[in-house]
PyMOL Python script that loads the backbone (N, CA, C, O; Angstrom):
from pymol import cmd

cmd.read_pdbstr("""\
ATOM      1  N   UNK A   1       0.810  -1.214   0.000  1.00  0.00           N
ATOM      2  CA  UNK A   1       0.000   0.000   0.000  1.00  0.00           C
ATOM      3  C   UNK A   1       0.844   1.265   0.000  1.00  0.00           C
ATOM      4  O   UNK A   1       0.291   2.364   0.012  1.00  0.00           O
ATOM      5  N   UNK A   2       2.525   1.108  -0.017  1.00  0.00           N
ATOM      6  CA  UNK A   2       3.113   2.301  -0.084  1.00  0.00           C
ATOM      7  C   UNK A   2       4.202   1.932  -0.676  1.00  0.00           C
ATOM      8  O   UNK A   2       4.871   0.932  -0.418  1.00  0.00           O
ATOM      9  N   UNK A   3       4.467   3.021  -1.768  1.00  0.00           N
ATOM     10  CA  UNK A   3       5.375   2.761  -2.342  1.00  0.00           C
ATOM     11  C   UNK A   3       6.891   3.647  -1.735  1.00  0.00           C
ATOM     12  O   UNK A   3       7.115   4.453  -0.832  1.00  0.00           O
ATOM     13  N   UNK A   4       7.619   3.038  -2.687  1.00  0.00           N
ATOM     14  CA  UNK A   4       8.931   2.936  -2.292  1.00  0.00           C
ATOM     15  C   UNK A   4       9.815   2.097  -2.351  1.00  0.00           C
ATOM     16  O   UNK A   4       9.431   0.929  -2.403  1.00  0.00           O
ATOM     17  N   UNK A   5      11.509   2.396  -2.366  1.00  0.00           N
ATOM     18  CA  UNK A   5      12.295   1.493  -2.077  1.00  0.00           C
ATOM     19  C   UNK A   5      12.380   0.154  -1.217  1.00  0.00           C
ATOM     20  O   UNK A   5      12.569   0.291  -0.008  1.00  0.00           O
ATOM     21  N   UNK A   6      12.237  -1.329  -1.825  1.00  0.00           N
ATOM     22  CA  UNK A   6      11.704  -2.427  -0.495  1.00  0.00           C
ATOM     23  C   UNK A   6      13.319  -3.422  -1.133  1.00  0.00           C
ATOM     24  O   UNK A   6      13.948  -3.273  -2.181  1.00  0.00           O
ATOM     25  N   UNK A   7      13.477  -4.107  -0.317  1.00  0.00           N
ATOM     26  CA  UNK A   7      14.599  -5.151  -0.501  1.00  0.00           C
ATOM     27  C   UNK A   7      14.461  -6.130   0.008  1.00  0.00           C
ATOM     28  O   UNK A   7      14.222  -6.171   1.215  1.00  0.00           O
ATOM     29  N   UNK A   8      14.581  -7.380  -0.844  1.00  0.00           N
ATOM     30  CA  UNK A   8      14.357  -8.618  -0.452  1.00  0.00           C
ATOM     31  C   UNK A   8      15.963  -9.161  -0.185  1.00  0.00           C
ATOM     32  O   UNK A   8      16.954  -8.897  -0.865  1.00  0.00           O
ATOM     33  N   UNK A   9      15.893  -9.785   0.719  1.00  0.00           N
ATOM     34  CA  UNK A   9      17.298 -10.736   0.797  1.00  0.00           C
ATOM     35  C   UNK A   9      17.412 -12.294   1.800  1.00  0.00           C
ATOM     36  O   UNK A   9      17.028 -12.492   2.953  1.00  0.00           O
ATOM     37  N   UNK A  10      17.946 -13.025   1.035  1.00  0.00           N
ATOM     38  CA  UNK A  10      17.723 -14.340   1.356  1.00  0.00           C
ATOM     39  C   UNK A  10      18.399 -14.990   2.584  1.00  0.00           C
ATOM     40  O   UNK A  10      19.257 -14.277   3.106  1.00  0.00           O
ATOM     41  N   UNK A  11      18.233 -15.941   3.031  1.00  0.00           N
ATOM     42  CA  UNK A  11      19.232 -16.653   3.831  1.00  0.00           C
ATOM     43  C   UNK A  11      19.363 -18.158   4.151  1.00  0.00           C
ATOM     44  O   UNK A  11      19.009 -18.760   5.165  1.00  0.00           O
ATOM     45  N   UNK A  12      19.698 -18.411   3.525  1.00  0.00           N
ATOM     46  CA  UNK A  12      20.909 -20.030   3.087  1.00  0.00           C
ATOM     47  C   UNK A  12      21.466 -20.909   3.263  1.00  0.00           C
ATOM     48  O   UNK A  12      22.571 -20.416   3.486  1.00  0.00           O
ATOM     49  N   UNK A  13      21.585 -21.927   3.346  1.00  0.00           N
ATOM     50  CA  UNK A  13      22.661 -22.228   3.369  1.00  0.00           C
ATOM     51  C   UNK A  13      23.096 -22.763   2.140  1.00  0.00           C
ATOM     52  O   UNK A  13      23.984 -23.615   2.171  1.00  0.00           O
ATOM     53  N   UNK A  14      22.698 -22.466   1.246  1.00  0.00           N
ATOM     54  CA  UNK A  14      23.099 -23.079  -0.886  1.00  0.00           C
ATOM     55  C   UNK A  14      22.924 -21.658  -1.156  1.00  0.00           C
ATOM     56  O   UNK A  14      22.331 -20.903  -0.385  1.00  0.00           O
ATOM     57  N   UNK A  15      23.626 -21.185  -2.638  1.00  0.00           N
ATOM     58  CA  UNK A  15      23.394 -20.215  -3.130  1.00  0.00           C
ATOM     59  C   UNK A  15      22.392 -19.859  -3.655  1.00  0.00           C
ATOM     60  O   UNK A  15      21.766 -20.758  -4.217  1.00  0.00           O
ATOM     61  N   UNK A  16      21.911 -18.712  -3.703  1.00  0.00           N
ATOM     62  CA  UNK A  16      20.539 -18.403  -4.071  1.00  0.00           C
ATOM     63  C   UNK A  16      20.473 -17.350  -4.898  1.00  0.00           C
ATOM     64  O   UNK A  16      21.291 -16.448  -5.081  1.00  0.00           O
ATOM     65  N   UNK A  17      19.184 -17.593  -5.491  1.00  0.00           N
ATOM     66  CA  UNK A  17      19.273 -16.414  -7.056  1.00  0.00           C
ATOM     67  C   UNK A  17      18.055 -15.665  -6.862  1.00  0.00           C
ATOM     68  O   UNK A  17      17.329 -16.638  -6.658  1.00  0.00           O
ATOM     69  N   UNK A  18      17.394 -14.819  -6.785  1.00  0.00           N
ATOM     70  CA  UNK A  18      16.159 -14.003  -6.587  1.00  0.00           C
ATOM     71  C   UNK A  18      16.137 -13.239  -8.337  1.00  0.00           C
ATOM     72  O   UNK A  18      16.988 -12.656  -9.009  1.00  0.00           O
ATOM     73  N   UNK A  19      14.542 -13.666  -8.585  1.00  0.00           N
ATOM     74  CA  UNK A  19      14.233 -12.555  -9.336  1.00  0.00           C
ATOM     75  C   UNK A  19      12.727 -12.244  -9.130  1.00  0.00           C
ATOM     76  O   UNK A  19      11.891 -13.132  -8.966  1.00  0.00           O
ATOM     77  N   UNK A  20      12.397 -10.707  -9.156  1.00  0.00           N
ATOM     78  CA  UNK A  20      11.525  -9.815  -9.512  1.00  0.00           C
ATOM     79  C   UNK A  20      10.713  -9.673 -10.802  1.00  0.00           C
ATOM     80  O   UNK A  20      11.130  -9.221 -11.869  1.00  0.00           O
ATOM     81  N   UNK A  21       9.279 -10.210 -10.487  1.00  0.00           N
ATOM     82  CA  UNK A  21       8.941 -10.061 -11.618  1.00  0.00           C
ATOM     83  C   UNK A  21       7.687  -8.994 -11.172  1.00  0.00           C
ATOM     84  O   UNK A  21       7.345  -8.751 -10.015  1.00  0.00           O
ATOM     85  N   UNK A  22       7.173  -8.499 -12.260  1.00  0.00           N
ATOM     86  CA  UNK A  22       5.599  -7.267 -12.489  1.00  0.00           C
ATOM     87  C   UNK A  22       4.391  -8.191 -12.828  1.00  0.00           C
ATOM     88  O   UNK A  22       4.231  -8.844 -13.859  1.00  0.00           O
ATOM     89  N   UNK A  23       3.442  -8.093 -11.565  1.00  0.00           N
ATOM     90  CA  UNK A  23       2.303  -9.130 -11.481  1.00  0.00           C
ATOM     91  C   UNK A  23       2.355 -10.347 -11.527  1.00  0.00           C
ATOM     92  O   UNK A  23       1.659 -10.883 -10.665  1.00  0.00           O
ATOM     93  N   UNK A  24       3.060 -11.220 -12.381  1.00  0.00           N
ATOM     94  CA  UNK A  24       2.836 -12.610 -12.844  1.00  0.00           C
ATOM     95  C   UNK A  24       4.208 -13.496 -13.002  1.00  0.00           C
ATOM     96  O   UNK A  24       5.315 -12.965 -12.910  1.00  0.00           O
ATOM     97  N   UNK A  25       4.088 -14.428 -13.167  1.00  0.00           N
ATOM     98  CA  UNK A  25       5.701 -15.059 -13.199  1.00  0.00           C
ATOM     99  C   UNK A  25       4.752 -16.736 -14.027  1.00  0.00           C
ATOM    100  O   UNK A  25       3.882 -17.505 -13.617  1.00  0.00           O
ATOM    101  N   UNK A  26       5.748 -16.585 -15.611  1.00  0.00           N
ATOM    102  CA  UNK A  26       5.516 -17.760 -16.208  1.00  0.00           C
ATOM    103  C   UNK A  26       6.734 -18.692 -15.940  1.00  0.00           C
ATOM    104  O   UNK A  26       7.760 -18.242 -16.451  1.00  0.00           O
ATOM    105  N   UNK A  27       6.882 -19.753 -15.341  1.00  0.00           N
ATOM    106  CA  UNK A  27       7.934 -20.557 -15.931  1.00  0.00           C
ATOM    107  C   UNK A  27       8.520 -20.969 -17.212  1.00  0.00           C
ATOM    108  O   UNK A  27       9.715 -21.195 -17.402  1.00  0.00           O
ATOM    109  N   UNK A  28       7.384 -21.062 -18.244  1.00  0.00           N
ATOM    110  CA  UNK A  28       7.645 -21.341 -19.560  1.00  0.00           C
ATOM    111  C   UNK A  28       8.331 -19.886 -20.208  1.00  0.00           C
ATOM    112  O   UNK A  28       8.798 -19.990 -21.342  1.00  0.00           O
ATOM    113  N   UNK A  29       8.371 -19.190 -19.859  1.00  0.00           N
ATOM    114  CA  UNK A  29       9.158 -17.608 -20.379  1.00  0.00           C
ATOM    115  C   UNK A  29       9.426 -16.838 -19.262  1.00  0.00           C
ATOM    116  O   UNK A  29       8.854 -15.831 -18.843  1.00  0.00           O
ATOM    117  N   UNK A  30      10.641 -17.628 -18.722  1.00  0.00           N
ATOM    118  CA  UNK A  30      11.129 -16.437 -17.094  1.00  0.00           C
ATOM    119  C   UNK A  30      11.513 -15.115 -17.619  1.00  0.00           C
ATOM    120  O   UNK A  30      11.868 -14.451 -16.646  1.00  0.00           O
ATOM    121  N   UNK A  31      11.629 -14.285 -18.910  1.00  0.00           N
ATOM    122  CA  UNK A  31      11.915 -13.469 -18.947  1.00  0.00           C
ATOM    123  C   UNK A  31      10.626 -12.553 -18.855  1.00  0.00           C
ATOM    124  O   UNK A  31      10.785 -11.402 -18.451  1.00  0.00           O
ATOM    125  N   UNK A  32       9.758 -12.852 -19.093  1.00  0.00           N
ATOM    126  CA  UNK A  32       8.324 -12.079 -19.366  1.00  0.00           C
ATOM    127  C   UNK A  32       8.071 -11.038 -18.357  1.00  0.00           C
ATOM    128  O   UNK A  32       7.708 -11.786 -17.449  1.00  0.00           O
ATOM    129  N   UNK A  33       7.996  -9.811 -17.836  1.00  0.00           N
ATOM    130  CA  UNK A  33       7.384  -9.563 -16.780  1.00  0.00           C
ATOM    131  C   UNK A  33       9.267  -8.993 -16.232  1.00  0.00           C
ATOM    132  O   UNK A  33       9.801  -7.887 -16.145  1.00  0.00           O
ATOM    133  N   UNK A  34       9.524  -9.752 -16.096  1.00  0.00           N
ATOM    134  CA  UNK A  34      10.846  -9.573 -15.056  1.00  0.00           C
ATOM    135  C   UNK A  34      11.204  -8.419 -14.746  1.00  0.00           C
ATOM    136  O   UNK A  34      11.552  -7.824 -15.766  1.00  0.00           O
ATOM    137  N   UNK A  35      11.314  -7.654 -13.632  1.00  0.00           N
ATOM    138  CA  UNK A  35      11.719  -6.396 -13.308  1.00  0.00           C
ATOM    139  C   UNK A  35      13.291  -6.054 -12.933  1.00  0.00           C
ATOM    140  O   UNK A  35      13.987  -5.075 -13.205  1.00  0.00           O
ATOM    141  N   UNK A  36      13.600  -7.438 -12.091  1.00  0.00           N
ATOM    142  CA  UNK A  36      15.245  -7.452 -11.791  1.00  0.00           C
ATOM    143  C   UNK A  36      15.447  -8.711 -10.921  1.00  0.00           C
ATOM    144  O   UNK A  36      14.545  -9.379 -10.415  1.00  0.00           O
ATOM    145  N   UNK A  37      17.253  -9.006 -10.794  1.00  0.00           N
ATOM    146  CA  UNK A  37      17.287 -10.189 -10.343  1.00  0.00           C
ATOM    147  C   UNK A  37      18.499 -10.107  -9.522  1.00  0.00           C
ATOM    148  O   UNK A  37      19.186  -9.087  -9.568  1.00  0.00           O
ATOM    149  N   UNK A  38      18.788 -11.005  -8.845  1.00  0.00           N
ATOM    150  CA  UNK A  38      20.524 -10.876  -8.171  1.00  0.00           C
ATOM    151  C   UNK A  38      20.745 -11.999  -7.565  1.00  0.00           C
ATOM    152  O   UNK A  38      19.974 -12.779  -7.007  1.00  0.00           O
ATOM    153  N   UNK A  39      22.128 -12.016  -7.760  1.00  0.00           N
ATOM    154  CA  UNK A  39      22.886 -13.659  -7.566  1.00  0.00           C
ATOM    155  C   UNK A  39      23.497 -13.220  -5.693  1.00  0.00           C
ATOM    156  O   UNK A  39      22.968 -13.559  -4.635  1.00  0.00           O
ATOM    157  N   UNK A  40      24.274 -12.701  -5.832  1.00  0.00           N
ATOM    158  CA  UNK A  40      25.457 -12.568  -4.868  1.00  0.00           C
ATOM    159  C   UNK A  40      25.427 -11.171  -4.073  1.00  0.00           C
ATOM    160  O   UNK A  40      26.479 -10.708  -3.632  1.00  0.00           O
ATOM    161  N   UNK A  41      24.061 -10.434  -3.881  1.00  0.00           N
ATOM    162  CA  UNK A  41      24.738  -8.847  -3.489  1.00  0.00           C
ATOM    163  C   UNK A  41      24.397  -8.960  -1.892  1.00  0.00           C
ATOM    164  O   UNK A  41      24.380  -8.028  -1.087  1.00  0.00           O
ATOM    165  N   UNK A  42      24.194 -10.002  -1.703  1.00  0.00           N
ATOM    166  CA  UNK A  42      24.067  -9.744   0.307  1.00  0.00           C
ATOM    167  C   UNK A  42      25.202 -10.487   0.976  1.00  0.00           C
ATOM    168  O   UNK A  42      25.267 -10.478   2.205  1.00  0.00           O
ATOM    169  N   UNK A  43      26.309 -11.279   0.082  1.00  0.00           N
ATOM    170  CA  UNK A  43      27.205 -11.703   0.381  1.00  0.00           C
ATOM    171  C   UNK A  43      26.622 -12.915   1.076  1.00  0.00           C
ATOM    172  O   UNK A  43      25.463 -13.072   1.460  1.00  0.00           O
ATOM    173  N   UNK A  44      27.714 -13.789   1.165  1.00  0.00           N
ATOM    174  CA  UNK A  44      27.458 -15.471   1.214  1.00  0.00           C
ATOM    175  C   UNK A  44      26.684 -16.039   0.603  1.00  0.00           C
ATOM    176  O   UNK A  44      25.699 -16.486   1.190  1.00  0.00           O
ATOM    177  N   UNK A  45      26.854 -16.247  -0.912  1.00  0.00           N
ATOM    178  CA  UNK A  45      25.785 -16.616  -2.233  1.00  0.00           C
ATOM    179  C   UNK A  45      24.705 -16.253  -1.886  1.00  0.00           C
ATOM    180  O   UNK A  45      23.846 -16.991  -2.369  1.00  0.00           O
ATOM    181  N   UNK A  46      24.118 -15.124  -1.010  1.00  0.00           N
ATOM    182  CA  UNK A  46      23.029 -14.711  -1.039  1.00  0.00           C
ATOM    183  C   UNK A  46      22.481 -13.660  -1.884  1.00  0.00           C
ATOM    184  O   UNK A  46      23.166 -12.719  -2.286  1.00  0.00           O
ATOM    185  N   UNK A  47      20.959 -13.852  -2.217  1.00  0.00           N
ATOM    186  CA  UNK A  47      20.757 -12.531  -2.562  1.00  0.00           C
ATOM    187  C   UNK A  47      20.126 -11.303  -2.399  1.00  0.00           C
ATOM    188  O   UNK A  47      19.198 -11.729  -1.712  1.00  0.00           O
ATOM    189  N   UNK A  48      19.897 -10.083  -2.495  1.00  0.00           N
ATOM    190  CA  UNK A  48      19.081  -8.800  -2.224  1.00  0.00           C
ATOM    191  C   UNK A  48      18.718  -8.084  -3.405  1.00  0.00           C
ATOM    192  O   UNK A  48      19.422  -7.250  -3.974  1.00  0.00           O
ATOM    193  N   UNK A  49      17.684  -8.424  -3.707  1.00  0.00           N
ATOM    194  CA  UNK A  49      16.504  -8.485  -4.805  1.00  0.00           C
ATOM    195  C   UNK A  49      16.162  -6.603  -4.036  1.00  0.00           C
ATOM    196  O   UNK A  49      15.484  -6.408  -3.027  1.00  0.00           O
ATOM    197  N   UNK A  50      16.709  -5.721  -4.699  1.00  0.00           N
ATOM    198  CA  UNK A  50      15.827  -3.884  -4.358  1.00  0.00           C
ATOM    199  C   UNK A  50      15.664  -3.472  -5.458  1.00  0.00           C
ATOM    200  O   UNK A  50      16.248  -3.773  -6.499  1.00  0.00           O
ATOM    201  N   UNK A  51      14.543  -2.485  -5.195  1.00  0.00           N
ATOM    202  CA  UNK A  51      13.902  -1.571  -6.083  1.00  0.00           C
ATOM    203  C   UNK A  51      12.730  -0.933  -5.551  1.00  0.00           C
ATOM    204  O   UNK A  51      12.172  -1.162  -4.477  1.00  0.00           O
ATOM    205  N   UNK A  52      12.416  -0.060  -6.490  1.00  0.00           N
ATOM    206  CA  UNK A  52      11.554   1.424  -5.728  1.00  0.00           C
ATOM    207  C   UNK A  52      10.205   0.272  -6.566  1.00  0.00           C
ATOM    208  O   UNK A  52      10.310  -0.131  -7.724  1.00  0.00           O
ATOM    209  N   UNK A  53       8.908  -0.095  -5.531  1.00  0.00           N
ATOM    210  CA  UNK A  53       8.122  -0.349  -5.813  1.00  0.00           C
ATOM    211  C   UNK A  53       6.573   0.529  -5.710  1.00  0.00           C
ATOM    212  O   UNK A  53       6.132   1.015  -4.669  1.00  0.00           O
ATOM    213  N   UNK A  54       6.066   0.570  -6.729  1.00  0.00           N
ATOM    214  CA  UNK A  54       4.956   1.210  -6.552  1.00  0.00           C
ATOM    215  C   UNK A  54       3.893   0.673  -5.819  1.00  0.00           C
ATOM    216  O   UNK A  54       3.639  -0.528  -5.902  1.00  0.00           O
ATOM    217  N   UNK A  55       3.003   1.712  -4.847  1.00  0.00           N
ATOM    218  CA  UNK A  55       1.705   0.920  -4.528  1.00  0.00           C
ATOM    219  C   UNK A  55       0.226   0.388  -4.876  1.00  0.00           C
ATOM    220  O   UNK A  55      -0.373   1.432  -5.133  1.00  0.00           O
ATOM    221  N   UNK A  56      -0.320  -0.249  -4.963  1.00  0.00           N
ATOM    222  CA  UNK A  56      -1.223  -0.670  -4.883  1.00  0.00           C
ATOM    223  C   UNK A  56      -1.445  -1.711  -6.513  1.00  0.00           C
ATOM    224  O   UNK A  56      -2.390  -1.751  -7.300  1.00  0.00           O
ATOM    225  N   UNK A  57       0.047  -2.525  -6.499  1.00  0.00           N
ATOM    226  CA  UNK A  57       0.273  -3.416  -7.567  1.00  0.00           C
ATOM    227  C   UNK A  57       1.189  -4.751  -7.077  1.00  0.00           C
ATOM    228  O   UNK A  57       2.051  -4.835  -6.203  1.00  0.00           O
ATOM    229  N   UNK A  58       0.692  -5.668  -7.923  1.00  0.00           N
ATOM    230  CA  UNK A  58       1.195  -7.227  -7.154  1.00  0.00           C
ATOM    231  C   UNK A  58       2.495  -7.211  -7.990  1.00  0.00           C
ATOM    232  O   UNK A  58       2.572  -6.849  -9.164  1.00  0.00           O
ATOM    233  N   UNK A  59       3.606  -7.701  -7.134  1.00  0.00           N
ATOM    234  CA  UNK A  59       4.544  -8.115  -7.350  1.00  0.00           C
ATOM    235  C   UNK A  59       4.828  -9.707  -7.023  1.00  0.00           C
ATOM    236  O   UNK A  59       4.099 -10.363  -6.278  1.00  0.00           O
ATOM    237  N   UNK A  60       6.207 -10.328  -7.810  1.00  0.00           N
ATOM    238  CA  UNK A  60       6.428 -11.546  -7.558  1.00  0.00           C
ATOM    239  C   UNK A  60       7.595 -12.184  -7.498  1.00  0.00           C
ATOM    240  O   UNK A  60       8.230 -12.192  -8.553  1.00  0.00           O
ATOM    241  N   UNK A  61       8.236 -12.910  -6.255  1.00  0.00           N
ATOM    242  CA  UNK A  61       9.557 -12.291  -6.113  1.00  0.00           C
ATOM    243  C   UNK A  61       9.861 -14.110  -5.899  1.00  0.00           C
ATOM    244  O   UNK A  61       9.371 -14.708  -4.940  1.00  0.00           O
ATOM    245  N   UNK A  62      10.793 -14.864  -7.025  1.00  0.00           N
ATOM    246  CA  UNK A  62      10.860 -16.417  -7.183  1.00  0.00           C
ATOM    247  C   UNK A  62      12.529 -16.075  -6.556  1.00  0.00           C
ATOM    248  O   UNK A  62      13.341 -15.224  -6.920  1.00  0.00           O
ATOM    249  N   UNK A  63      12.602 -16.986  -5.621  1.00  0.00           N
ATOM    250  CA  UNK A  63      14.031 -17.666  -5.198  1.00  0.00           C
ATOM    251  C   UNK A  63      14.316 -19.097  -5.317  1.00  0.00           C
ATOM    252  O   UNK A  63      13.533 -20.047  -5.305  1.00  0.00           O
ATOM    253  N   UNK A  64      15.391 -19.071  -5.415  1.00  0.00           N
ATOM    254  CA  UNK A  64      15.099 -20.479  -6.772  1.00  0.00           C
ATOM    255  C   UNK A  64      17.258 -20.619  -6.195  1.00  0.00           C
ATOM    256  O   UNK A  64      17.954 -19.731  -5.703  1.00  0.00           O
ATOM    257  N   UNK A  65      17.558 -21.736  -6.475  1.00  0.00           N
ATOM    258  CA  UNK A  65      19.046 -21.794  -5.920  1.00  0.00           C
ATOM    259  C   UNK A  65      19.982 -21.748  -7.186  1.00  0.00           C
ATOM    260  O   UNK A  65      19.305 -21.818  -8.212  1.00  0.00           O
ATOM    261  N   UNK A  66      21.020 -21.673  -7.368  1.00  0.00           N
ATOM    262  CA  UNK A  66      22.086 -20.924  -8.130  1.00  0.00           C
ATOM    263  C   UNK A  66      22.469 -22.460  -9.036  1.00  0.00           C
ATOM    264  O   UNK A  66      22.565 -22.589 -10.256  1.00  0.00           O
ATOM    265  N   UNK A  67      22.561 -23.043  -8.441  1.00  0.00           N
ATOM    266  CA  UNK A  67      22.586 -24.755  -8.971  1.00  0.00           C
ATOM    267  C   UNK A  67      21.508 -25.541  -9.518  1.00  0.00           C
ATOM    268  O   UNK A  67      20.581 -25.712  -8.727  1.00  0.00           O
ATOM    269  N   UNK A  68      21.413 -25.923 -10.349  1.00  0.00           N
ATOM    270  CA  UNK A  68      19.815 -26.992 -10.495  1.00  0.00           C
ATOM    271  C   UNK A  68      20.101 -27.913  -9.824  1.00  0.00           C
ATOM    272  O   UNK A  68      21.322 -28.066  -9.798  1.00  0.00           O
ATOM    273  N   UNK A  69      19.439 -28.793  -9.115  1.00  0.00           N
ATOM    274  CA  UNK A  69      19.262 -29.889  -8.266  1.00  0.00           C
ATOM    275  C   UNK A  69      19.214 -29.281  -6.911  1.00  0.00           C
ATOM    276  O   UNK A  69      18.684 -29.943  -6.019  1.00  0.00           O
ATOM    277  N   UNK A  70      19.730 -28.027  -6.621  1.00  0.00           N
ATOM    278  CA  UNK A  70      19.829 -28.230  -5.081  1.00  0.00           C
ATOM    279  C   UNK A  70      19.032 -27.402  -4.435  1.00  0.00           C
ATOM    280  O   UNK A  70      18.826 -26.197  -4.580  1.00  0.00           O
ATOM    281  N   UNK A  71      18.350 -28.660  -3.264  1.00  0.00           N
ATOM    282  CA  UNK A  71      17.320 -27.641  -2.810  1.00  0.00           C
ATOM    283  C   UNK A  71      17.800 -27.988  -1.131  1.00  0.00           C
ATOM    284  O   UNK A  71      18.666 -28.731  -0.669  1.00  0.00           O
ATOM    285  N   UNK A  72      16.664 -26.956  -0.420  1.00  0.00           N
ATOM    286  CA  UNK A  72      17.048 -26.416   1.048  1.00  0.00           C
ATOM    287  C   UNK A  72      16.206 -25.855   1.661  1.00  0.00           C
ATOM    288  O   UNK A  72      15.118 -25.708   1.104  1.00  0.00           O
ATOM    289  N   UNK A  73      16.388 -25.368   2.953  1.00  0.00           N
ATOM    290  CA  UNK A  73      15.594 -23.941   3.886  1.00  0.00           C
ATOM    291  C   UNK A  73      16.221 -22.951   3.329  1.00  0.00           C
ATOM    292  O   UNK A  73      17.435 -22.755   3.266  1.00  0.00           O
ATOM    293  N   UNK A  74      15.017 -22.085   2.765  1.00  0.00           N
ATOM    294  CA  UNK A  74      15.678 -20.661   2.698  1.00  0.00           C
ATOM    295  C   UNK A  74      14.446 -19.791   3.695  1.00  0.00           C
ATOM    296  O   UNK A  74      13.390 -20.295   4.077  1.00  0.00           O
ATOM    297  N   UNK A  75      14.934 -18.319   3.989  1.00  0.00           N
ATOM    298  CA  UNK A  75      13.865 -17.584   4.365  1.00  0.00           C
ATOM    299  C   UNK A  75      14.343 -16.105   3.470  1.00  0.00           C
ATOM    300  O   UNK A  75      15.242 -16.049   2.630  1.00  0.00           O
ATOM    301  N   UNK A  76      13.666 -15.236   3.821  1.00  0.00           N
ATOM    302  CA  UNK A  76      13.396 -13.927   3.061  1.00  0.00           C
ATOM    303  C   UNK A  76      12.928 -12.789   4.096  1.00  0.00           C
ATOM    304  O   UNK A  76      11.751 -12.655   4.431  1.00  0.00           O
ATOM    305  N   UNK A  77      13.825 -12.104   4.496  1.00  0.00           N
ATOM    306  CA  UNK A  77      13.892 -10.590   4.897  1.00  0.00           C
ATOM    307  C   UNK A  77      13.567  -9.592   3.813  1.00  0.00           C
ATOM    308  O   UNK A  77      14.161  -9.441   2.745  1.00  0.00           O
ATOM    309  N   UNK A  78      12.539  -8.950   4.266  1.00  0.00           N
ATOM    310  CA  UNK A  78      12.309  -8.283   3.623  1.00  0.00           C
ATOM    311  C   UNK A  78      11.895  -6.578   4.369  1.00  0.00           C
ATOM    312  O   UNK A  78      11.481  -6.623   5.527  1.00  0.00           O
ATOM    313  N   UNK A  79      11.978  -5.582   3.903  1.00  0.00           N
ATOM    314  CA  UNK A  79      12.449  -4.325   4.283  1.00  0.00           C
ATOM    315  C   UNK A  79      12.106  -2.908   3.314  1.00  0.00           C
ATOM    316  O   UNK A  79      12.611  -2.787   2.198  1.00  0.00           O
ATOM    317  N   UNK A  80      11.350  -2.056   3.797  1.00  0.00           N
ATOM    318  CA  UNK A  80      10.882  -0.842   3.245  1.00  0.00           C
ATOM    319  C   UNK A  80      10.081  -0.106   4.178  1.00  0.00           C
ATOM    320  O   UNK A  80       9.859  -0.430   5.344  1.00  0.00           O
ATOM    321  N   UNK A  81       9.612   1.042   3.497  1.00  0.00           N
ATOM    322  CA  UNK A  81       8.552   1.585   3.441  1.00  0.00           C
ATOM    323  C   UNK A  81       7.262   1.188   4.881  1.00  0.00           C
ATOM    324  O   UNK A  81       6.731   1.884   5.746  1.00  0.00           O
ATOM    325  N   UNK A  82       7.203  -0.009   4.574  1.00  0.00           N
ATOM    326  CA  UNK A  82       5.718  -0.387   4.492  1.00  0.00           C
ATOM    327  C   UNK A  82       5.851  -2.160   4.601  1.00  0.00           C
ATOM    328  O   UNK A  82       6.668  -2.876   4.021  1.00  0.00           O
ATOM    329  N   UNK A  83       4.775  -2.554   5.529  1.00  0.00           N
ATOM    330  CA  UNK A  83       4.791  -4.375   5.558  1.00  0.00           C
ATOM    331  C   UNK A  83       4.844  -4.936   3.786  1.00  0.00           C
ATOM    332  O   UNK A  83       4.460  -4.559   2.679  1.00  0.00           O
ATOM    333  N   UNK A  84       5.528  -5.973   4.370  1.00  0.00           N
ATOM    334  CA  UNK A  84       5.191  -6.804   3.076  1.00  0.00           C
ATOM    335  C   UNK A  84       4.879  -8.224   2.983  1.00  0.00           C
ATOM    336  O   UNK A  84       5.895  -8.893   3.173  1.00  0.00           O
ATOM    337  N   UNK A  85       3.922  -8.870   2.777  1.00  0.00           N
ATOM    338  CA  UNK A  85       3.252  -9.742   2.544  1.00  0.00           C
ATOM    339  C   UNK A  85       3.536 -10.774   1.285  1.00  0.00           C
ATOM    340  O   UNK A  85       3.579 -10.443   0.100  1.00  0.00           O
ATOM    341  N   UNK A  86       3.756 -12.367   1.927  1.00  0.00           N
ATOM    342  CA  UNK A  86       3.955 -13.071   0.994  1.00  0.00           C
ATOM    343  C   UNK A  86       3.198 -14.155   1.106  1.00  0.00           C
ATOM    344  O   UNK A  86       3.242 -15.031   0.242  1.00  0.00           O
TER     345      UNK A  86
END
""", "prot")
cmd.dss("prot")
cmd.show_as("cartoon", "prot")
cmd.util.cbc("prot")
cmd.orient("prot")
């Protein structure tokens, strides 16, 4: 409900890849939609998915691990403005 700068960032123990997409997220065309993405910017193969988000529009934010095959616990800090809801 308020926009602004929000940042997502992960925590791990496998490397992790975050991307941002606008409303919708196809698997069959991950590029579609995509707003932004990040491998490594929170340090320890983690990542911090930011950007100035507008309000009162759905966003969709896939963490997904840096490797195919490997999966894990991850969680997601997240930070702005305003709550954010997943």
């Amino acid at each position: 409900t308020t926009a602004g700068r929000y940042s997502f960032i992960s925590n791990s123990t496998f490397d992790t890849y975050g991307y941002l997409y606008n409303s919708s997220f196809n698997p069959s065309s991950p590029s579609s939609n995509l707003l932004t993405s990040d491998d490594d910017s929170a340090g320890n193969l983690q990542f911090n998915v930011t950007m100035y988000l507008d309000a009162g529009r759905a966003y969709v934010l896939v963490a997904t691990s840096y490797a195919p095959g490997t999966t894990g616990p991850i969680s997601i800090t997240a930070s702005g403005p305003n709550r954010v809801y997943f």
